[in-house]
C-alpha positions, 0 to 999 in steps of 0.5 A: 505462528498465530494460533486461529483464534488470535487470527479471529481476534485481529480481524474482529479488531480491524473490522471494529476499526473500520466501522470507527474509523471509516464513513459506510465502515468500510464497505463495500467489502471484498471477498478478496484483494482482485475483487477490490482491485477491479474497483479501483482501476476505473477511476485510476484509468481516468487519471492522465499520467498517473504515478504508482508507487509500489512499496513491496513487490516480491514476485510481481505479481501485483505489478503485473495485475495493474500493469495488464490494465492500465494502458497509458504509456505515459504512466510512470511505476516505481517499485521499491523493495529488497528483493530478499524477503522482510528485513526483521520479523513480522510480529503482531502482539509480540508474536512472530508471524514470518521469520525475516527473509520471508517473501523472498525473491531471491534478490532478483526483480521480476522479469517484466518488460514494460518501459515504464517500470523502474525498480529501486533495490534496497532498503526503501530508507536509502531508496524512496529519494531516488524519485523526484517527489515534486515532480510526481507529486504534480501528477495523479499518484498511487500508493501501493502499500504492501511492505507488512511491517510499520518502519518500512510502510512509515517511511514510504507514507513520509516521504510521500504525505507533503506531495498527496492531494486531493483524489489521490489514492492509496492501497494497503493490503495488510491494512488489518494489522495493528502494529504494523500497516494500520498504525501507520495509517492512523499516526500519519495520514489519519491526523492529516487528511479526510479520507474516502473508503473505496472499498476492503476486504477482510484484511486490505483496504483502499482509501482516497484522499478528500483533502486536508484535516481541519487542525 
């Protein structure tokens, strides 16, 4: 486990990236993920037919947070996960932070009854082409990111960069971790759009895309 001061060190690291990477450094920030969250429902409440894409859901729980608040029976959820914990270990600097199985649900999906949610089980490799990618893409679409680990957040933001658009929006909520959800953000989204920050906390982050990056 990281000792407390290389925890510190981290998050001075992604706060540092914030102010280099982001227009208003990021702000405005969250004491925690609901505060931001509660930000973003209007916009994505506006939004007709919008698509979610969860990629990690565990227990539920943040599934069932939106759902509580986005009404529109035309909203189509999909959410992507083993439902048996990391895959590999979750290490920062050559350090292991959670041991593989960590976050497991017993490889049960959660036991919510909405008709617009469907569940894809698995490696999200063998998964992410379960979804008609040009279909969605056609609608309003939210990436929820919370896989912690690079491969598995680099998979899911491939499959889905040739469909973003401009307003889409995109959720990470391990943002802060430099060798794992933030590269993925910095190889794959920040050389291709320009990005507006809707808000962070000190660990998680939620972007929209403006449009595409001038080559």
């Amino acid at each position: 486990m990281a000792s407390p001061f290389s925890q510190v060190g981290v998050l001075a690291d992604y706060a540092a990236w914030k102010r280099a990477r982001l227009e208003r450094n990021g702000n405005p920030l969250f004491a925690h993920r609901e505060k931001l969250w509660e930000t973003i429902v209007p916009t994505l409440a506006r939004k007709d037919s919008l698509v979610v894409m969860e990629f990690g859901v565990a227990w539920g729980y943040a599934t069932k947070w939106w759902l509580s608040r986005l009404s529109d029976p035309r909203l189509e959820w999909h959410g992507f996960d083993t439902f048996t914990g990391l895959p590999t270990t979750w290490d920062r600097a050559g350090l292991t932070i959670y041991d593989a199985g960590s976050f497991s649900a017993g490889g049960n999906t959660p036991p919510i009854q909405d008709p617009r949610v469907q569940w894809h089980v698995g490696d999200v490799g063998a998964t992410v082409g379960e979804v008609d990618w040009d279909q969605a893409g056609k609608r309003p679409l939210f990436l929820f990111l919370d896989f912690d680990l690079y491969e598995p957040t680099r998979i899911a933001l491939e499959a889905a960069v040739p469909h973003l658009k401009p307003g889409d929006v995109m959720y990470f909520d391990e943002a802060f971790d430099a060798w794992n959800e933030r590269r993925a953000i910095d190889e794959i989204l920040v050389p291709r759009f320009t990005l507006r920050c809707h808000g962070s906390t000190a660990t998680a982050l939620a972007l929209e895309i403006t449009g595409p990056r001038a080559g």
